[in-house]
C-alpha positions as CSV (number, residue, x, y, z in Angstrom):
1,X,-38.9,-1.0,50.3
2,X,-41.5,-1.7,47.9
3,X,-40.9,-4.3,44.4
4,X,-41.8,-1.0,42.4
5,X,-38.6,0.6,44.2
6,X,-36.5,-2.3,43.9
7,X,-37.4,-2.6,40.0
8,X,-36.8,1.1,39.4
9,X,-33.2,0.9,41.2
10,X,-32.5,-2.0,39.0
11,X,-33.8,-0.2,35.8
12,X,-31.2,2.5,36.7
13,X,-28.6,0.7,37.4
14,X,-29.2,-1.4,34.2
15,X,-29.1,2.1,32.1
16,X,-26.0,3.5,34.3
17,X,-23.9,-0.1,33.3
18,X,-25.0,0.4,29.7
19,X,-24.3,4.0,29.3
20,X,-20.8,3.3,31.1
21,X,-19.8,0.5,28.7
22,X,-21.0,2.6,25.8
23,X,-18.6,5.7,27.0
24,X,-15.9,3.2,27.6
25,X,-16.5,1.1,23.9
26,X,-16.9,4.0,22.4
27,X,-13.4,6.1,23.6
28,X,-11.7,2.6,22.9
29,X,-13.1,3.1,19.8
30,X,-12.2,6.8,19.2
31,X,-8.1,5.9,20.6
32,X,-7.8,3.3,18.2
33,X,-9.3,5.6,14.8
34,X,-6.7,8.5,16.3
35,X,-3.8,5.9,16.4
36,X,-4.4,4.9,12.9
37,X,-4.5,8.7,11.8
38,X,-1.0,9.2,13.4
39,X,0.8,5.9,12.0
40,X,-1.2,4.0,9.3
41,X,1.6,1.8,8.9
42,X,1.6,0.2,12.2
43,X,1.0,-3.2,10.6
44,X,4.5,-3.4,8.9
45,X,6.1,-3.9,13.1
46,X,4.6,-7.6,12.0
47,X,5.0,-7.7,8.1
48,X,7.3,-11.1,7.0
49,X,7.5,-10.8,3.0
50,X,10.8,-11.1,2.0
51,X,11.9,-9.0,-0.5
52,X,8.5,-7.8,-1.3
53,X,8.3,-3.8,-2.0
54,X,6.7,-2.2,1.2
55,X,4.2,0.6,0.4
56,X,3.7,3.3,3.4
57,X,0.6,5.6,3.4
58,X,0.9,9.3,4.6
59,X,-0.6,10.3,8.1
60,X,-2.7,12.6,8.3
61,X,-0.3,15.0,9.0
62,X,1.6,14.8,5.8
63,X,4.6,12.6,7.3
64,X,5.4,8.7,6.8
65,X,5.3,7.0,10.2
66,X,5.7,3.4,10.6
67,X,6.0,0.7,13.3
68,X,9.4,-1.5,13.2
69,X,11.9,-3.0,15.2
70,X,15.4,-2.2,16.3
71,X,17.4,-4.8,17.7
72,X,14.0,-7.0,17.7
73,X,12.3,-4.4,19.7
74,X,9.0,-2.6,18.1
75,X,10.1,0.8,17.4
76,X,7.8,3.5,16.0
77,X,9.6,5.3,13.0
78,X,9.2,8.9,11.3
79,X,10.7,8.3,7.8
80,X,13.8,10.8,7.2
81,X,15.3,11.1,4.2
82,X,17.3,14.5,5.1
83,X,18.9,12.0,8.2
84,X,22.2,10.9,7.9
85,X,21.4,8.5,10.5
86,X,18.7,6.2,12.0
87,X,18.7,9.1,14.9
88,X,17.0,8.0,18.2
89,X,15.7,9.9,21.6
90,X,18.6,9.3,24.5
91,X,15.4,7.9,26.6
92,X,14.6,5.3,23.7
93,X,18.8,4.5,23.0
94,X,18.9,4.1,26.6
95,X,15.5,1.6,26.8
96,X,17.2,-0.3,24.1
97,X,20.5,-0.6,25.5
98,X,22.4,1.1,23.2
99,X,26.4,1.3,23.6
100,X,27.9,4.8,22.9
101,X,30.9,4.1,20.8
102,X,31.8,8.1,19.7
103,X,30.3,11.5,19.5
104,X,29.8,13.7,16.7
105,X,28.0,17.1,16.0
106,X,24.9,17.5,13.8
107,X,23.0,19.6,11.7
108,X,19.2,19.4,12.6
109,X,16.4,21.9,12.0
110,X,17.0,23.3,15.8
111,X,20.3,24.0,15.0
112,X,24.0,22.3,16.0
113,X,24.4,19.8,18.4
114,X,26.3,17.2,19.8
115,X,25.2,13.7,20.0
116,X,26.5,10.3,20.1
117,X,27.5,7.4,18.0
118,X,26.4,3.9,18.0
119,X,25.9,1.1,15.8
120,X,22.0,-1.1,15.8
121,X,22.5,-4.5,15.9
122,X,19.8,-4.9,13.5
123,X,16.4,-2.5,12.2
124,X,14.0,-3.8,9.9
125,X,10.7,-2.2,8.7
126,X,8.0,-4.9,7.4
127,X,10.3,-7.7,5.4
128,X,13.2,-5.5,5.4
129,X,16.0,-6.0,7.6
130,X,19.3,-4.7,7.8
131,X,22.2,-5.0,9.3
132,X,24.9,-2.9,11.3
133,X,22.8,-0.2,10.7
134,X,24.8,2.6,11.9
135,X,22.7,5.3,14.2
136,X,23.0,8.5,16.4
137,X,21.7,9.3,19.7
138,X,20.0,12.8,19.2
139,X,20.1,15.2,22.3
140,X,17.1,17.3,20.7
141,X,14.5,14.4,20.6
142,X,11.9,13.3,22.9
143,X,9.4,10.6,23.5
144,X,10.1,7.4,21.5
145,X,10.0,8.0,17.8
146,X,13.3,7.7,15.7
147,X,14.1,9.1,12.5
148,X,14.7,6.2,10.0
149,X,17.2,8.1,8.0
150,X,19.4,7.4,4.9
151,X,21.8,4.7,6.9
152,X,18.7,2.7,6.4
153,X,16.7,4.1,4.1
154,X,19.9,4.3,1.1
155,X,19.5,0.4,0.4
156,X,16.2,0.9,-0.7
157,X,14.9,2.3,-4.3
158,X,12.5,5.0,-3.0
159,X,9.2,6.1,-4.7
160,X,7.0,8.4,-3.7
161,X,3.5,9.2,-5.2
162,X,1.2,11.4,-3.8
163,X,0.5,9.9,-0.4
164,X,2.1,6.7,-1.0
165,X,6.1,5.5,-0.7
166,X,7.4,2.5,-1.5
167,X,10.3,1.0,-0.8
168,X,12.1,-1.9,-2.9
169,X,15.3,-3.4,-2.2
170,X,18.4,-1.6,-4.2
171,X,18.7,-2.5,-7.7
172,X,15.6,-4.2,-8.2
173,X,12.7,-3.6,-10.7
């Protein structure tokens, strides 16, 4: 094997490493742009200003998604305010540990159905935490987004502007 051969396998390989790392960089990239189309408001899983209104931004589908916690555990969120409930997936309630404590029916866009009870310790979206927070566990939903509905969502002042909401605590201007 001649040093020209040896040079040109290196050159190659040298072009093969770069082009894989720019692929890989590049759908790193490209995952992380999508993510932030789907839920803008990813930050607030880590927001800590008490009592400070927290503002949402649409996604690009039209909805308001955020990033909380449940019980201390980050929890992504589709805002509801038609939910009675904070309404979770029975594969998330069940990754949580969530007690059952009584059943009920509901009225959902699919239709009637019969889910459970139960009560979250504790859900908080950016600075906002409340307690006691009472929830259902939804039959019809998948994956592991829960509806942040109005057993949450009614100790807030809403306000929504074109692509923005923002939520203040009750009572306050």
């Amino acid at each position: 094997m001649s040093d020209q051969d040896s040079t040109r396998r290196a050159g190659l390989g040298m072009m093969l490493l770069f082009w894989a790392l720019f692929i890989g960089v590049g759908t790193w990239w490209f995952q992380g742009f999508l993510e932030g189309q789907r839920n803008p408001n990813a930050h607030l899983v880590n927001a800590v200003g008490e009592g400070e209104p927290v503002t949402l931004e649409r996604n690009r589908a039209g909805h308001f998604m955020a990033t909380g916690r449940i019980n201390g555990e980050p929890v992504e969120f589709l805002l509801d305010t038609g939910a009675t409930y904070v309404a979770l997936p029975a594969g998330l309630a069940d990754r949580l540990g969530l007690e059952r404590v009584g059943s009920a029916w509901f009225n959902t866009a699919n239709g009637r159905v019969r889910g459970d009870l139960t009560i979250l310790d504790e859900v908080s979206l950016g600075g906002f935490a409340a307690a006691e927070v009472r929830g259902s566990i939804s039959p019809g939903l998948e994956g592991d987004v829960a509806l942040l509905g109005m057993s949450f969502l009614d100790r807030f002042d809403i306000e929504i502007r074109g692509s923005r909401m923002v939520l203040r605590p009750a009572g306050q201007p």
